[in-house]
C-alpha positions in Angstrom: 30.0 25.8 -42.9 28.3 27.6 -40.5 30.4 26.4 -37.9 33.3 28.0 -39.8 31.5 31.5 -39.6 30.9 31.6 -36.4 34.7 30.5 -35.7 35.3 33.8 -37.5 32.7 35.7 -35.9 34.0 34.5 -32.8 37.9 35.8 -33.9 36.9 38.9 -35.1 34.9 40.0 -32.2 38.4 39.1 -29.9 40.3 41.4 -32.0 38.0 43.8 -32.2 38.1 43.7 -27.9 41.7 42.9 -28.3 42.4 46.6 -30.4 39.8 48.2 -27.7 42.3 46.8 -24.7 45.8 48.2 -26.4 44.1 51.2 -27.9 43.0 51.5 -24.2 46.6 50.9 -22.7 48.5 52.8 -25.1 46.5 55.7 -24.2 46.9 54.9 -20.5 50.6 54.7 -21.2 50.2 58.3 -22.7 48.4 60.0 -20.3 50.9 58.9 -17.7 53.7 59.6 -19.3 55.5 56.6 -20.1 55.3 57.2 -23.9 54.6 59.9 -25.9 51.8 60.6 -27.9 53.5 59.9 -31.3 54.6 56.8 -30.3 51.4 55.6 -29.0 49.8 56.0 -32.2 52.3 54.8 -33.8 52.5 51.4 -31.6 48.3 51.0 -32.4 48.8 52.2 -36.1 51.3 49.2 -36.3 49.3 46.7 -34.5 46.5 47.6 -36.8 48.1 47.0 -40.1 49.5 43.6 -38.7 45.9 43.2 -37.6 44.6 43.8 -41.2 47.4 41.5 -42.7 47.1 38.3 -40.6 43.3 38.8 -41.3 44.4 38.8 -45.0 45.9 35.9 -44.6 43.3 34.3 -42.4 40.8 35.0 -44.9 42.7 33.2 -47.5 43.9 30.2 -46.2 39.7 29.8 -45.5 39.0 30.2 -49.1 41.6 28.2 -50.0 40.3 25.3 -47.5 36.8 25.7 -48.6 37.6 25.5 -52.2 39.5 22.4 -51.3 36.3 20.5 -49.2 34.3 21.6 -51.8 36.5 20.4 -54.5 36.9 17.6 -53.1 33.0 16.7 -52.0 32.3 18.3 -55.5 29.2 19.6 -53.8 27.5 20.8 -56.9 28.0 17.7 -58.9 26.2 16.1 -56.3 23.0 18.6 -56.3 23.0 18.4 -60.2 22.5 14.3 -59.5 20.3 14.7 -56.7 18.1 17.2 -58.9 18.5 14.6 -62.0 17.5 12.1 -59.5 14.1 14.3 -58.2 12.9 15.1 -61.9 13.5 11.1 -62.3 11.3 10.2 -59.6 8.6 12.7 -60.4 8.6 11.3 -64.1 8.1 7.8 -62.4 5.6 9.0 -60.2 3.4 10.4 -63.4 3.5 7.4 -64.9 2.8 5.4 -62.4 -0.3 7.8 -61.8 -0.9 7.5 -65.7 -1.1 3.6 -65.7 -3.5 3.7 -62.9 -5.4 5.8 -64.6 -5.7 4.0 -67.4 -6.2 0.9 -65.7 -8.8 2.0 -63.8 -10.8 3.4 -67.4 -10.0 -0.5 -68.8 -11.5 -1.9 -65.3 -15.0 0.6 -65.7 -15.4 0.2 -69.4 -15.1 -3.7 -69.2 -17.7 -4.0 -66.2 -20.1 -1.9 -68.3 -20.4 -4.4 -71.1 
């Protein structure tokens, strides 16, 4: 999973230097002349808002993917049994402990006689 984050991480910070560059251009473009000011903000506001919709998208095709791993590995059926499995083992252990115990009390009182 963490491998997935940082996947995203890593996309968001190259859009973020991505939108810095053609923020950068456009106002380049602007400043010499070659388009105006209104249809430079125009060009970024439009990148932007397909920016924030292919992120949309992005975003949701991860949580549908991760629903489906986890779906699929049915991760928290498999903590519920390894939890079952712990509490089992610690029972064991205590009784093991127990019979020991009283092993040991049979072993002290019949060599005091």
């Amino acid at each position: 999973m963490d491998t997935i984050k940082n996947f995203v991480y890593a996309g968001l910070g190259l859009a973020t230097l991505t939108t810095d560059k053609i923020k950068e251009t456009i106002d380049d473009l602007v400043e010499k002349g070659k388009i105006s000011d209104t249809e430079g903000k125009r060009i970024i506001e439009d990148f932007l808002n397909s920016t924030e919709e292919k992120r949309n998208e992005f975003e949701s095709k991860i949580k549908k993917t991760s629903a489906k791993i986890s779906e699929t590995f049915d991760f928290n059926k498999k903590e519920n049994e390894m939890n079952a499995l712990k509490e089992r083992i610690k029972d064991l252990e205590n009784e093991i402990s127990s019979m020991k115990n009283t092993t040991t009390k049979k072993k002290t009182t019949t060599t005091k006689k």
